[in-house]
N, C-alpha and C positions, 0 to 999 in steps of 0.2 A: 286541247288539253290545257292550252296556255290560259284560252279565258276562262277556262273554267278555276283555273286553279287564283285566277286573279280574283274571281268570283267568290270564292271561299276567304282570300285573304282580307277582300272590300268585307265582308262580313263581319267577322271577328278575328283577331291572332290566334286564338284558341281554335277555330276552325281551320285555322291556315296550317297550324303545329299536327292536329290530329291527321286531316290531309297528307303530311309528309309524311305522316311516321306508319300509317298505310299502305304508299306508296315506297315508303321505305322497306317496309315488311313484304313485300311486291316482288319488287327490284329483287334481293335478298334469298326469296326464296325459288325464285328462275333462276339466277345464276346456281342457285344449289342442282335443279334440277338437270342443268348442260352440264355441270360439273359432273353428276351420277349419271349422263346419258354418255359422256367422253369414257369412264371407267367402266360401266356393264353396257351400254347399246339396248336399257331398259328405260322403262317409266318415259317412252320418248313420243307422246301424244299429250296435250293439254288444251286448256280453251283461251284462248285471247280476250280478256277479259276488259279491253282498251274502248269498246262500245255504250260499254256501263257509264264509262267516265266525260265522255267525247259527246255521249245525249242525251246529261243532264241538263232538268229545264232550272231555270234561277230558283224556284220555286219550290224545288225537291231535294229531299238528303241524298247526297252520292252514296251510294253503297260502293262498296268493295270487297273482293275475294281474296284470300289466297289460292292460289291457282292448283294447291294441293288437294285444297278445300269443293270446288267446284264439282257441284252433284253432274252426274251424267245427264241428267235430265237438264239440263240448264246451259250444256255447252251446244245446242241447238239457239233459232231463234236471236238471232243477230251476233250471236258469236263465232266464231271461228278456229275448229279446231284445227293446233300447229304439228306440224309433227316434225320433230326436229333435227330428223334425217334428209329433211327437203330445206335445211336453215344455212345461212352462213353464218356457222357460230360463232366464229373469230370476230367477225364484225359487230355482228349481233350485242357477242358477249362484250365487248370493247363499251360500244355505245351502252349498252348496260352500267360499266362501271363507270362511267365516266356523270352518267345522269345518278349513280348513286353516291354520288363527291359531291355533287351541286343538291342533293337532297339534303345533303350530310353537314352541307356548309349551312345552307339557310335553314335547318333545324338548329345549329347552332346559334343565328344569328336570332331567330324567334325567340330564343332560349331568355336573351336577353330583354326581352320588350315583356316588363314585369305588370301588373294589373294597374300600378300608380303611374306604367308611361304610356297608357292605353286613353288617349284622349275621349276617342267615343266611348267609353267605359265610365269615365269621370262626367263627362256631359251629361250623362242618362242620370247619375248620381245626383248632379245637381238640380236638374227637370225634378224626379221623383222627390226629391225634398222640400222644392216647394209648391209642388203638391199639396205634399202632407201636411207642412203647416203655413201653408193660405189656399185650402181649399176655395176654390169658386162656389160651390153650392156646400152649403155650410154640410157639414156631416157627412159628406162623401169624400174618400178615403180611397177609392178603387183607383187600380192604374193598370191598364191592359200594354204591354208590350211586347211588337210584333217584331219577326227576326225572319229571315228566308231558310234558318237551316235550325235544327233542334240541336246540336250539338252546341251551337249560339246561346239559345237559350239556358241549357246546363248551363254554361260557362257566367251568363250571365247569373244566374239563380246561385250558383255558388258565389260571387265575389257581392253580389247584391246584399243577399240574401243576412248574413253574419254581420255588414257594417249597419243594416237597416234598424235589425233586431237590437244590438246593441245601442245605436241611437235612440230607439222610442221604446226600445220596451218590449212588453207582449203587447202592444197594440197593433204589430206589425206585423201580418203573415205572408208570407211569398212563396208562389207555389210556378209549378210548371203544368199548363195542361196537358190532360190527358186525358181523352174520351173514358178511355177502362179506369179509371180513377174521380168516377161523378161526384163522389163525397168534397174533395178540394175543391168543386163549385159550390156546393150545395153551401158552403161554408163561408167562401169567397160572397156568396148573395145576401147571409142571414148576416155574417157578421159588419158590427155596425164600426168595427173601424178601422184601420188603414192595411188594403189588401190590394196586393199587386201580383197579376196574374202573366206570366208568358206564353206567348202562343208563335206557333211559326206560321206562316203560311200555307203550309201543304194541308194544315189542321182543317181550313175554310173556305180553299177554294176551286173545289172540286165539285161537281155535279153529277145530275146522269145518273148511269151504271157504275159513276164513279161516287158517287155522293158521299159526302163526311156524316158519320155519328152527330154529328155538333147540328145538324138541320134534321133530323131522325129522332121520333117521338118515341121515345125507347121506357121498355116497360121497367128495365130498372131503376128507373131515374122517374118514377110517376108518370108516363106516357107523356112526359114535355120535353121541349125539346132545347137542347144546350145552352144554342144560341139567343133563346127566346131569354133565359134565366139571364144570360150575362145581361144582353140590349134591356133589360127591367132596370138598371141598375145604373142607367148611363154615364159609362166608362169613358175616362180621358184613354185616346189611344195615341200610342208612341210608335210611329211606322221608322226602322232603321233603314237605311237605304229604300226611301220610299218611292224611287222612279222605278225600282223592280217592282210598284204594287200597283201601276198607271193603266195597265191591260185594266178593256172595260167589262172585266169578268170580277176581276179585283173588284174594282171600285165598285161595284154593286154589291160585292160582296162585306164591304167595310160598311156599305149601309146598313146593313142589319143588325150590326153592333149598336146602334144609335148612339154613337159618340159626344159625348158633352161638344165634346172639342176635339181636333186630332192634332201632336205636332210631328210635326214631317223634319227627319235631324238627316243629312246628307251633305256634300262637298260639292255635288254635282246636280242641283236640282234640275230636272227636264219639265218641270211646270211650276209660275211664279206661285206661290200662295201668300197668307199675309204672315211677312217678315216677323221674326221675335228675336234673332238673334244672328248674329252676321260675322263672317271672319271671312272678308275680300281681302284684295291684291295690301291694298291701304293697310290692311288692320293687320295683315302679316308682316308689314314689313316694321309698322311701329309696335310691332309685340319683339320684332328683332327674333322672328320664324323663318326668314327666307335674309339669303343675300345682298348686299348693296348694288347697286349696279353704277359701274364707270362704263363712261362711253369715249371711243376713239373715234374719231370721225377723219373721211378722207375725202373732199371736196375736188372735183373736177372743176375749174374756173376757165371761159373762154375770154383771151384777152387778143383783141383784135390788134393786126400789125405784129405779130410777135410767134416767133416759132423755139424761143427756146425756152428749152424742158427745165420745170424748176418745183421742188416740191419742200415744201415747209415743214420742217418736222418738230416744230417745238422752239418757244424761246429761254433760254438759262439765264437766272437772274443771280450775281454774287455780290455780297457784301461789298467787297470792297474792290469792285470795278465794274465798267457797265455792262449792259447784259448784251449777249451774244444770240445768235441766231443760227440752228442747226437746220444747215439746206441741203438738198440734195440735187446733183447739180452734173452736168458730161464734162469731161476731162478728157481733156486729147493725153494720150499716154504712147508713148515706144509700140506696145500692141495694136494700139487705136484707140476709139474714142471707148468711154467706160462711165459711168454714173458712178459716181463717188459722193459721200457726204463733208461738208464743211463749216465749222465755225465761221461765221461772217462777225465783223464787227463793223459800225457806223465808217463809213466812208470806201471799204472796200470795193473792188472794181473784179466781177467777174469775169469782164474779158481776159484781164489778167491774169485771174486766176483759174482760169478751162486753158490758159495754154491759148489762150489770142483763139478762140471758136467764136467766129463770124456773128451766132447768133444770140452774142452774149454784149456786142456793141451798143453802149450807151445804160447798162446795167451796172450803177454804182449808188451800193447802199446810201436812203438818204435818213433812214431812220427806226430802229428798232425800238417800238412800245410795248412794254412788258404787261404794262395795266390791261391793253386791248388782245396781247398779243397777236400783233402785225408788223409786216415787214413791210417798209416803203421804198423804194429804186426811185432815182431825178429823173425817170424816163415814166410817173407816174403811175408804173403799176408797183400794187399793193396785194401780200398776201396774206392770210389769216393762218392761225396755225393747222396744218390739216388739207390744206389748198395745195395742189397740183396744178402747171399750169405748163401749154407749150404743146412737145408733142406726147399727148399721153393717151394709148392705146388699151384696152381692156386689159393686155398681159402687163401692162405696167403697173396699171390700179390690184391688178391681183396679187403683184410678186410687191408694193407697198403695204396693201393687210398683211400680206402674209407674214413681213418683216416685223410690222407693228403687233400682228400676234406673238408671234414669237418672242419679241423683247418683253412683250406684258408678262408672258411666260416664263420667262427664266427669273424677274422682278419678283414675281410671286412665288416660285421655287426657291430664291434667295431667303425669304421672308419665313416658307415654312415646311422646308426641310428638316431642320433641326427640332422641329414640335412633331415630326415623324408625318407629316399631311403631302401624302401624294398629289402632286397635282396633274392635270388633263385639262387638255386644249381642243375643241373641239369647231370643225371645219364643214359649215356648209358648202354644200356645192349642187349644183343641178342635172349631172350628167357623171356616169361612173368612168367615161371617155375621158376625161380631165384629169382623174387620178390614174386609170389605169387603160394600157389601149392592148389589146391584142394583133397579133401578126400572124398567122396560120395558128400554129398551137404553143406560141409563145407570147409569153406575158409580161409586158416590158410598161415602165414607168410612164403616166402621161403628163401634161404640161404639169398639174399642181405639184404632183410630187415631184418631178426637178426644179421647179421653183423652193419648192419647203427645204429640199435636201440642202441648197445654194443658199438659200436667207439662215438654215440654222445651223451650219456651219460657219460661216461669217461671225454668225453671231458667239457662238460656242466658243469660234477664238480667243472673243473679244471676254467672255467671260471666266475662262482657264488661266487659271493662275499656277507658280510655283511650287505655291502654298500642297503640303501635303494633307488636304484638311479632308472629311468623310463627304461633304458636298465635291468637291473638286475627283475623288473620288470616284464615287456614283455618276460624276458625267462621263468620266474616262472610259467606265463597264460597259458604257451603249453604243451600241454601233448605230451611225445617223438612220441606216436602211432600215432598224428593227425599232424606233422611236416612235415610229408612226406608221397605221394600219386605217384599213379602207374596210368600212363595213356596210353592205349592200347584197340587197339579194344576189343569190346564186342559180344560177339556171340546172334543173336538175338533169339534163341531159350531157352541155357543153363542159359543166363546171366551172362556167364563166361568172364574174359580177355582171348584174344588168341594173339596169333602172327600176326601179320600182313602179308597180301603178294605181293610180290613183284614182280611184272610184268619183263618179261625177258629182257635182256638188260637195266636194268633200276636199278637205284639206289635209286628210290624213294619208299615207300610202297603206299599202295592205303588202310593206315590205318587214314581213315577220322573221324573214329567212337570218337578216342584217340583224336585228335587234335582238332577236334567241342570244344571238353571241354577245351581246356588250350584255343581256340580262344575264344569261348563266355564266359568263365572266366578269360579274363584277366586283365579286369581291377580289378578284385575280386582277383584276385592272387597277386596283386600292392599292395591291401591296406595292412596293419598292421594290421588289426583286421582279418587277415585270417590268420589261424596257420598255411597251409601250405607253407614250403621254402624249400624241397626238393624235386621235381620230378626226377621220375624214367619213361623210355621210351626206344621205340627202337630207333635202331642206321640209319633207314632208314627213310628221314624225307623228305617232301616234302617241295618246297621253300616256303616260307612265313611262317612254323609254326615258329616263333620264342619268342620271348620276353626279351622285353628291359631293363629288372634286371636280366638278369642270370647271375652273378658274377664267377660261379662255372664249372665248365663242366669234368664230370668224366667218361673216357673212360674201363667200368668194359664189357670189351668185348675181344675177339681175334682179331686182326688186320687184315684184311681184305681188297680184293682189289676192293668191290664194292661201297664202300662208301669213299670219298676221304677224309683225313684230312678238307682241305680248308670248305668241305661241313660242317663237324660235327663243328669246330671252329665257321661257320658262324652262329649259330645259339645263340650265344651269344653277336655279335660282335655289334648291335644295341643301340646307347648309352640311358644310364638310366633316367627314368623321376621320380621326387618323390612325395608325396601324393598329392599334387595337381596338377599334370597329367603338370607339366613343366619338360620341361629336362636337362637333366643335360649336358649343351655344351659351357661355357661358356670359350674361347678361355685361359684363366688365368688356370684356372683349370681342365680342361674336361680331361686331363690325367692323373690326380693326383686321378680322384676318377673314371674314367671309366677306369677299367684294369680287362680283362677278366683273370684268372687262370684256365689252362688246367691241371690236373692229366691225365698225358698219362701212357698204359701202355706199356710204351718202356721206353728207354734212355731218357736223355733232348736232346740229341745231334741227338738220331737219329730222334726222333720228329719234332724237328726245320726242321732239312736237308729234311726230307717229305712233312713236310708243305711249305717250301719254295719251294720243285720242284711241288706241287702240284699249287702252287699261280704262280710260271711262268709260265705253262700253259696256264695259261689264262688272262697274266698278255700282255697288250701293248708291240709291241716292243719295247723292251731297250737294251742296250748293256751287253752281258752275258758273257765280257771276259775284264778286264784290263792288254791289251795287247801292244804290241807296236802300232801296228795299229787306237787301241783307243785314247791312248794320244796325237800322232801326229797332228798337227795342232788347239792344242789346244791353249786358251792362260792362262799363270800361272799371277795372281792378286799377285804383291808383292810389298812392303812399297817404293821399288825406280821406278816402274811405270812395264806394261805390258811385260811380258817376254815369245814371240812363242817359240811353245814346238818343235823343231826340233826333226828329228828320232837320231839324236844323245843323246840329250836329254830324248827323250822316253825309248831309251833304258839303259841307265841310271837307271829313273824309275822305270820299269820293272823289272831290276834286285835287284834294293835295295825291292821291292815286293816283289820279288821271295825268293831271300836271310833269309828274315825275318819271311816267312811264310804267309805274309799275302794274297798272292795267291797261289793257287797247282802249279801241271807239267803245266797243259791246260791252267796257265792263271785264274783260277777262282779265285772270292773273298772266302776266307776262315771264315771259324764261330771265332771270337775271342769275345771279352770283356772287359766293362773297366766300373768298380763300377755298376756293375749290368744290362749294358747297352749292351746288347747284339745283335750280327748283323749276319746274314749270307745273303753271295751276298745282299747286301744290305737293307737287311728286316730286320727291327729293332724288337727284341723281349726280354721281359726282367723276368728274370728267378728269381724264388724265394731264389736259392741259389747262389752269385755269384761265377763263376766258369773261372777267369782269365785263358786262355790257352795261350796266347804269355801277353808278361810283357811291351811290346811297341803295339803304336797304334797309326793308320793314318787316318783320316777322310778326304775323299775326298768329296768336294759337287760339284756338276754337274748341272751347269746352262747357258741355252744357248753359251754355247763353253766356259765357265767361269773355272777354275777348281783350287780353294783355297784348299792349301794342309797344315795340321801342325801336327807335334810327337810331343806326351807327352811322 
């Protein structure tokens, strides 16, 4: 039911609204019938009508009953009559109401998504218009658009249909087909000008015993046949979600139309054709459609000769004194020894300051660089910010994300609290054993969640203040155990979490059980009055589970090459809406407060570099090389008027590139930085700790042959 219902909402909102409000009417009138079977012990036989729904093909309108409705004749043949003296209605009825509140929510939230915020609606807008006026064969005007479900069609024929007319006139007729309605072709063929027909799929591609009117030489229509009238007239066709039309029954079938042209409009194409218009990773994020991305990075460094633990957490730079260096470091303490964090400044002596610990001899700061940020010791080791070094074990690299999620978390909770923007932290992990372990039949917390409990308490301290303020508040209302929730399959026997699994070849899990609940609670997970803001889940996730406050995303797993970065990033990248279900995109500010932070656990540097080969992948052709061959024939925008980029020229270019670093051998654009603003091959990402690696910088912008170049 789930994909189905997903299937109707990829369609249109208008199929997704009608959908609810039948299964709302569904819901509604079963609970009427327990309710009159609990009062007389009558009317207690019906048909389950869940087969209708469960085995539709993409291709076909769902039907629906009301189950008052349902002829006798009809509760045979793959349905199943209930009778509701053999039912646990309590349960029953429970789970009824409860799928009738999440019907109830997301009718009201559809309620909101008006025909002007309906993108594939306005797309099709803009396709059909220039059509109409820059036909490709001069005096043809037809426009054939295909939808998987008729109810689409309505929906579109109606919001079409009134801006068309109005735009051109009577030159414009807009019909929906309809076999029993031959005149609207007969009309659609003769007239000579701009006529746009809808059709769904279920119209054409059937055969057989099953065969459509539209291939049937029918007497009232002049013994010709439907199909034959359109394909005389050759139609541009508009296929909506056209990998539901890739079956090679389809595609046979769209050749009888004999199509001028087809264009294929989709998010998801499952076969390339030739490109006309493109909204990738790139173009969403400089339309400022998706989130920024900051990356935390935590480096594992082995430094030979040396056993103690030391972990870099950032260099502080202040006006008026020099910059300090927060380390993390063991402390012999009255209890024992204890990792504590410390302000270091130039000269400081950590033997001294661990309390004289052995493996801290001959570690005395010789230099903190704020430009590189690095930390230098007279005993030669050097650490970058993000660098762990000494003895560091998997549970230390975990309970270090875990920490550095959590701080990003409260930083960004600081920030938009007061604009009412829930925020969510969300925690890969690879094994439900980690968060949670069972003992016979009790279910007790496992490593991450006593790690999370201990870093967000610490931290919680450090963030409570006096202050009687509605933030300070709201942290007090949450108990740490109810902040944070593990969502993962449940075993339908034990009632245990288990793992999910994951089909071969495939990077998705088929853990539906986990994801029902962040879907059907998500607007429950949005509000404030729900304590939880940190989930824990697996690392294999299937598209669409997402949600649009996850501020946080913490990679507590081994790196792995079945789950791509791009993938796990994308599950945050959705920008934020706040309690009253608005989002947060307003072109002034949609940067300033939607900024995803990744806790990876690798480098920052080799993060980025992953994630970026991961996004060109799948990223539009672009140019992957500022090479000579690039620059040439470009033109340079300068204050005394256009200057062509000669290969003399280019090479030039090229070399002062080279020279500088800011491309490799090959030509590539190199990772650099400039106040925070970080790029590699031109994806912008911007890192929690600035981390300058060349001290000069070139911004090159690339617009229609345009190429404005200037050094700071």
């Amino acid at each position: 039911m789930t994909v189905n219902l997903l299937k109707r909402l990829e369609s249109s909102v208008a199929s997704f609204r009608i959908t609810l409000k039948k299964l709302q009417q569904i819901h509604l009138s079963t609970l009427g019938r327990i309710e009159n079977f609990r009062k007389t012990g009558q009317d207690g036989t019906f048909a389950d009508i869940s087969a209708t729904f469960e085995d539709a093909s993409p291709d076909e309108d769902l039907e629906f009953f009301d189950p008052e409705e349902v002829p006798p004749d009809q509760q045979t043949g793959g349905k199943v009559n209930i009778q509701l003296g053999d039912m646990d209605l309590a349960s029953w009825e429970h789970d009824l109401k409860a799928d009738l509140g999440l019907i109830e929510t997301l009718l009201s939230e559809m309620e909101k998504v008006s025909p002007a915020d309906d993108a594939k609606l306005q797309h099709l807008k803009e396709h059909i218009q220039a059509k109409i006026e820059a036909p490709i064969n001069p005096g043809n005007r037809k426009v054939l658009v295909f939808t998987a479900f008729a109810d689409t069609a309505d929906y579109l024929y109606e919001h079409l249909s009134p801006l068309l007319r109005e735009r051109y006139g009577k030159r414009v007729r807009f019909f929906i087909y309809n076999s029993k309605e031959l005149h609207e072709l007969e009309s659609f063929s003769a007239d000579a000008g701009i006529n746009v027909m809808v059709i769904n799929a279920q119209a054409f591609n059937a055969r057989g015993k099953d065969a459509r009117r539209i291939y049937e030489e029918l007497d009232d229509f002049q013994t010709r046949r439907p199909i034959d009238v359109i394909a005389r007239n050759r139609p541009i066709l508009i296929l909506d979600e056209p990998q539901k039309m890739e079956g090679a029954k389809t595609v046979e079938s769209l050749k009888e139309f004999k199509p001028l042209f087809i264009l294929r409009y989709s998010a998801t194409h499952k076969q390339e054709h030739n490109r006309v218009y493109r909204l990738d990773a790139l173009d969403a994020y400089n339309r400022k459609l998706v989130k920024k991305i900051a990356v935390r990075g935590i480096s594992l460094k082995g430094q030979a000769g040396t056993s103690a633990y030391l972990y870099l957490q950032g260099i502080d730079v202040f006006r008026d004194k020099p910059p300090v260096a927060r380390v993390e470091l063991e402390m012999r303490r009255a209890s024992g020894i204890k990792a504590d964090t410390r302000n270091l400044a130039k000269g400081d002596n950590l033997h001294a300051k661990s309390g004289e610990l052995d493996q801290y001899k001959g570690f005395v700061v010789s230099d903190i660089n704020a430009l590189d940020n690095t930390l230098s010791f007279t005993n030669g080791v050097v650490l970058s910010a993000g660098d762990a070094v000494g003895d560091v074990n998997e549970t230390v690299l975990r309970r270090l994300q875990i920490r550095e999620a959590v701080a990003a978390h409260f930083e960004k909770e600081q920030q938009l609290f007061a604009k009412g923007i829930k925020v969510l932290s969300l925690f890969f992990i690879d094994e439900v054993a980690k968060y949670r372990v069972y003992q016979g039949d009790e279910a007790k917390q496992g490593e991450y969640a006593q790690l999370f409990e201990e870093e967000y308490n610490a931290r919680l301290n450090e963030i409570l203040s006096l202050e009687d303020s509605k933030y300070n508040q709201y942290l007090r209302g949450i108990p740490t155990d109810r902040t944070h929730e593990g969502y993962f399959s449940v075993d339908k026997r034990s009632k245990r979490l288990v793992d999910p699994e994951t089909a071969a070849r495939s990077t998705e899990s088929d853990d539906v059980d986990a994801y029902d609940l962040i879907l059907k609670n998500k607007a429950r997970l949005l509000s404030l009055d729900e304590p939880v803001r940190f989930l824990f889940s697996h690392s294999a996730l299937r598209e669409g589970w997402d949600n649009p406050n996850v501020f946080v995303i913490g990679m507590l797993k081994k790196s792995d090459n079945t789950t791509t970065r791009r993938q796990e990033v994308g599950r945050g990248l959705r920008l934020s809406v706040n309690q009253n279900g608005d989002r947060m995109d307003d072109p002034a500010t949609v940067h300033e407060l939607n900024v995803l932070t990744v806790v990876a656990s690798e480098g920052y540097k080799e993060f980025v570099a992953g994630l970026q080969k991961d996004i060109a992948a799948v990223l539009s052709a672009r140019p992957q090389k500022a090479d000579e061959a690039f620059f040439t024939g470009k033109v340079l925008k300068t204050a005394t008027g256009d200057v062509p980029v000669t290969p003399q020229i280019a090479t030039m270019v090229t070399a002062y590139l080279l020279g500088n670093d800011y491309v490799d051998d090959a030509y590539r654009i190199t990772l650099y930085d400039i106040g925070g603003d970080a790029r590699v091959n031109g994806i912008r990402f911007d890192e929690h700790r600035t981390e300058p690696w060349k001290l000069g910088w070139i911004d090159v912008d690339i617009k229609l042959g345009t190429i404005g170049g200037r050094k700071r």
